[in-house]
C-alpha positions as CSV (number, residue, x, y, z in Angstrom):
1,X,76.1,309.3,-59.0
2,X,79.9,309.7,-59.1
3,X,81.3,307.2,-56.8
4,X,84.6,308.5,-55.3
5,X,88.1,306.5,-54.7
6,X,90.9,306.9,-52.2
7,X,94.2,305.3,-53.3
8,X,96.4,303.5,-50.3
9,X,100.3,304.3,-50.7
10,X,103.1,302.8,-48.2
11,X,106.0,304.4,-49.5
12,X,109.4,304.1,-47.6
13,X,110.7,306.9,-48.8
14,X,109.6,310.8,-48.8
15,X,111.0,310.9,-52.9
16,X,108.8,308.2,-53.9
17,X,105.7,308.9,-51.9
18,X,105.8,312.2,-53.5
19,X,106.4,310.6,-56.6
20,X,103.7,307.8,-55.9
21,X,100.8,310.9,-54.4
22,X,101.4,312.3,-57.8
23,X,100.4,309.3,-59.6
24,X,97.6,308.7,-57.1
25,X,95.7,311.8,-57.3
26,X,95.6,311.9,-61.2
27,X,93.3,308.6,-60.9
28,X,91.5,309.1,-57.4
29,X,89.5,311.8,-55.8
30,X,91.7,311.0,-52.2
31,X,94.8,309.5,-51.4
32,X,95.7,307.7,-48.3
33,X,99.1,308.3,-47.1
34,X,100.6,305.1,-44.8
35,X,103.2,307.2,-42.6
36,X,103.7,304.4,-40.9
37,X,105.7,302.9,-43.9
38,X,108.1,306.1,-43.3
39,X,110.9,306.1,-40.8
40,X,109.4,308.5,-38.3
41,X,112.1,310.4,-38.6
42,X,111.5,311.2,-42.7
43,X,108.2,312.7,-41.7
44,X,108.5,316.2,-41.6
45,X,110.7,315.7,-45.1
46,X,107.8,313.4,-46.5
47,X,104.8,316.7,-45.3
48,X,106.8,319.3,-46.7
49,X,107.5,317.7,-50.1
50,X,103.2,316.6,-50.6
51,X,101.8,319.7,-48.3
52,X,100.6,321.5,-51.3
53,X,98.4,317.8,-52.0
54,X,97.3,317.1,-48.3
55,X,93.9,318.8,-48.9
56,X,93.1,315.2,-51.0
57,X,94.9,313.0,-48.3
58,X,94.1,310.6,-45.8
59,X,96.9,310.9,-42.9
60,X,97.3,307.7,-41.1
61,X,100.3,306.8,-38.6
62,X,98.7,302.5,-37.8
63,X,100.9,301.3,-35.0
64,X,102.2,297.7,-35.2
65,X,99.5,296.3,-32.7
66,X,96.5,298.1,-35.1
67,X,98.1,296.0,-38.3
68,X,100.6,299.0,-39.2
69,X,104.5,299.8,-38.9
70,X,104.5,302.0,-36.9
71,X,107.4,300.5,-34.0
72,X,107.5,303.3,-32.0
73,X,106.9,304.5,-28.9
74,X,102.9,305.7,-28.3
75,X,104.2,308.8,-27.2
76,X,106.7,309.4,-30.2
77,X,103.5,308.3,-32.2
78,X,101.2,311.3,-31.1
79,X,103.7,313.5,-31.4
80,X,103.9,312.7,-34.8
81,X,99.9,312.6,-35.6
82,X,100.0,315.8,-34.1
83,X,102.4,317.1,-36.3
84,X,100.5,315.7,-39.1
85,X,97.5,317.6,-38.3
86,X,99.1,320.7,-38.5
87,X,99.2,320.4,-42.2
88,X,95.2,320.0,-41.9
89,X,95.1,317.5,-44.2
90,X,91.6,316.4,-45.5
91,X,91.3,313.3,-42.6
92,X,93.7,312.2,-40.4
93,X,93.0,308.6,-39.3
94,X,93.1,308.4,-35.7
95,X,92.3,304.4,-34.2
96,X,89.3,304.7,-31.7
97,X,91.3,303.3,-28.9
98,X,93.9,306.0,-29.3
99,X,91.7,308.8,-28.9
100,X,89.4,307.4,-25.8
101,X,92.8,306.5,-24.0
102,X,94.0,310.1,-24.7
103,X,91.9,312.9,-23.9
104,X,95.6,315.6,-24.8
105,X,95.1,314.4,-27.7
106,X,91.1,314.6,-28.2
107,X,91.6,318.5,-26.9
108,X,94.6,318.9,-29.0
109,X,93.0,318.3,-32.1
110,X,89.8,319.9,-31.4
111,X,91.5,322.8,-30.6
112,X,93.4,322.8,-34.3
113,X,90.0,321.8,-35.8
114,X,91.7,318.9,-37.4
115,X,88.8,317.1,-39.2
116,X,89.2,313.2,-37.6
117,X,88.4,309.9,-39.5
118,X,87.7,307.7,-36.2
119,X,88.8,304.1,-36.6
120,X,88.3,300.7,-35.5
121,X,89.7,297.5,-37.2
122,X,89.5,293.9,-36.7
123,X,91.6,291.7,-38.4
124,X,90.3,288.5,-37.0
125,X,86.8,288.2,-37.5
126,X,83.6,290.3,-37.7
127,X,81.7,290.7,-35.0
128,X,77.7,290.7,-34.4
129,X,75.6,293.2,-35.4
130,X,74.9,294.4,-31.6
131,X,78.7,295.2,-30.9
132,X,79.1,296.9,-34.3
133,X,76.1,298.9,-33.6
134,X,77.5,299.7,-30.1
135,X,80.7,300.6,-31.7
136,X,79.7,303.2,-34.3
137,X,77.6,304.9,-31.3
138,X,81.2,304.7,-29.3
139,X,83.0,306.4,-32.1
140,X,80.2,309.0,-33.1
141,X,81.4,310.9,-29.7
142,X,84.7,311.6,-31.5
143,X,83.7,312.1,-34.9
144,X,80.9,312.3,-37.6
145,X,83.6,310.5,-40.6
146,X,83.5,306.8,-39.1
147,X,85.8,303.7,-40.6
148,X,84.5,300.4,-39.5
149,X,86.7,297.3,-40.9
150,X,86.6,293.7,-40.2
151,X,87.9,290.6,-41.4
152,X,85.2,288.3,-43.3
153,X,85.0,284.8,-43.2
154,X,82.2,284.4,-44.9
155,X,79.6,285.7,-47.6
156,X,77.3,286.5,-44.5
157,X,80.1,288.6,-42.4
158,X,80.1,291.2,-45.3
159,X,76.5,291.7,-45.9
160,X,76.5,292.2,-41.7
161,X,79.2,295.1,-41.7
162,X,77.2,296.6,-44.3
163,X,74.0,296.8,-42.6
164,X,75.6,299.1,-40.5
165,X,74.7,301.5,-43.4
166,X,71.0,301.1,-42.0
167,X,72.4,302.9,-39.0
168,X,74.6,305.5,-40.4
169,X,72.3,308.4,-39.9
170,X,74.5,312.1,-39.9
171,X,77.6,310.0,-40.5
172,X,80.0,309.7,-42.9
173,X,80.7,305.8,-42.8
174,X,83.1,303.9,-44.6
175,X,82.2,300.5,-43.9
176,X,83.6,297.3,-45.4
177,X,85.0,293.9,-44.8
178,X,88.8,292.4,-45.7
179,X,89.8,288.8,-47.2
180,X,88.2,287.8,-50.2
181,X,84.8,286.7,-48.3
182,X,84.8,290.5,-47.6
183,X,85.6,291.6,-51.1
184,X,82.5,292.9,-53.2
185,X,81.8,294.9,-49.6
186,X,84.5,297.5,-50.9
187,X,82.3,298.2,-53.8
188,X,79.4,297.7,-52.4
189,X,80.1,300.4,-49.6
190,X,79.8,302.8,-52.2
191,X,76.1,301.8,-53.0
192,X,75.0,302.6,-49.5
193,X,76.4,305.9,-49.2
194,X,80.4,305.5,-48.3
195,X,82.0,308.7,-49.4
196,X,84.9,306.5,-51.1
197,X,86.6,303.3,-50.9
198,X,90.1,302.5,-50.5
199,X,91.7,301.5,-53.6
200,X,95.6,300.4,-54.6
201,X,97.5,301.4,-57.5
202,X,98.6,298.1,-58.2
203,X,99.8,295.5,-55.9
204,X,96.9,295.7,-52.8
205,X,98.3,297.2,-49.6
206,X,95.5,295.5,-47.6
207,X,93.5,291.7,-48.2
208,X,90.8,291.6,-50.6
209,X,91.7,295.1,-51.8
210,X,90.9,296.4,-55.7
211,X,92.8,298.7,-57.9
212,X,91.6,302.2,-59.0
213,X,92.0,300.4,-62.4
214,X,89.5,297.8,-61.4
215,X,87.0,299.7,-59.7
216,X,86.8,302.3,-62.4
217,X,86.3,299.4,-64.8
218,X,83.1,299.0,-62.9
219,X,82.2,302.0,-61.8
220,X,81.9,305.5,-63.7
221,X,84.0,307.6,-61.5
222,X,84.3,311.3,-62.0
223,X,87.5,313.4,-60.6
């Protein structure tokens, strides 16, 4: 089985996320591009210098209040993830709460047949296994590619977001826990059927997260 990676960049600048994509997708299978490091008006410069790449990226504009940079108005901010989608890049990360608050934006991107990666965070703790079940049934109405991430505070808080795997019949789940309690659940995703786990270059752009270096060092990965 070739396990598959997805490398996280937050570049600030369209010249070195280019530069940085490059890198990226000569390691890992997919590459996640933070826009929300961008201004949000070096956007449009930072799609048309990695459009020919976008078919191996992960879009993803994370406002301030879902743990991104994104400072902007919500309105400026789906404007721009519909711009994004126009390049039909392989996902494009919308938050759950953004799409059942915004049914333009559910028909806009149905209509384009942009392929959604539905997501749901929480930084602060993980939950029981009752609400996480209830919330990948939420999310399933939006998409069939799922990301469920939580923050663990203990051994026992990773094994429970990955028993959502049990549950992840027809849908492609990435499902893992933050912080170092929540650590081995970013490999240990990939056991139970994740289609990839996020990876850094170097430096970790979120808690608890592993290089492409290190989880190749484990892992035989295949390009």
């Amino acid at each position: 089985m070739a396990y598959k990676t997805c490398v996280s960049i937050a570049e600030k600048t369209p010249k070195k996320l280019k530069q940085t994509l490059t890198k990226a997708l000569k390691k890992s299978d997919y590459a996640e591009i933070r826009f929300d490091f961008l201004n949000p008006n070096a956007v449009p410069e930072a799609l048309h210098l990695i459009r020919k790449d976008l078919r191996k990226c992960v879009g993803t504009l994370r406002p301030i209040y879902e743990g991104g940079k994104f400072s902007s108005s919500e309105k400026n901010r789906i404007s721009i993830i519909k711009l994004i989608a126009e390049y039909n890049p392989f996902l494009l990360d919308i938050e759950f709460n953004a799409l059942r608050k915004n049914k333009n934006l559910q028909h806009y991107l149905k209509s384009t047949e942009t392929n959604i990666l539905v997501s749901w965070h929480n930084f602060n703790q993980t939950p029981n296994i009752s609400v996480l079940k209830k919330k990948l049934l939420e999310m399933k109405k939006f998409s069939n590619n799922i990301k469920i991430v939580t923050m663990a505070k203990s051994i026992n808080d990773g094994s429970r977001i990955l028993s959502l795997y049990n549950n992840s019949n027809n849908v492609r789940l990435v499902a893992f826990s933050m912080g170092s309690f929540g650590r081995m659940s970013r490999l240990l995703c990939l056991l139970l059927g994740s289609p990839y786990t996020y990876v850094s270059l170097g430096k970790p752009i979120a808690p608890g997260q592993f290089s492409v270096d290190e989880v190749k060092s484990i892992f035989t990965i295949r390009k």
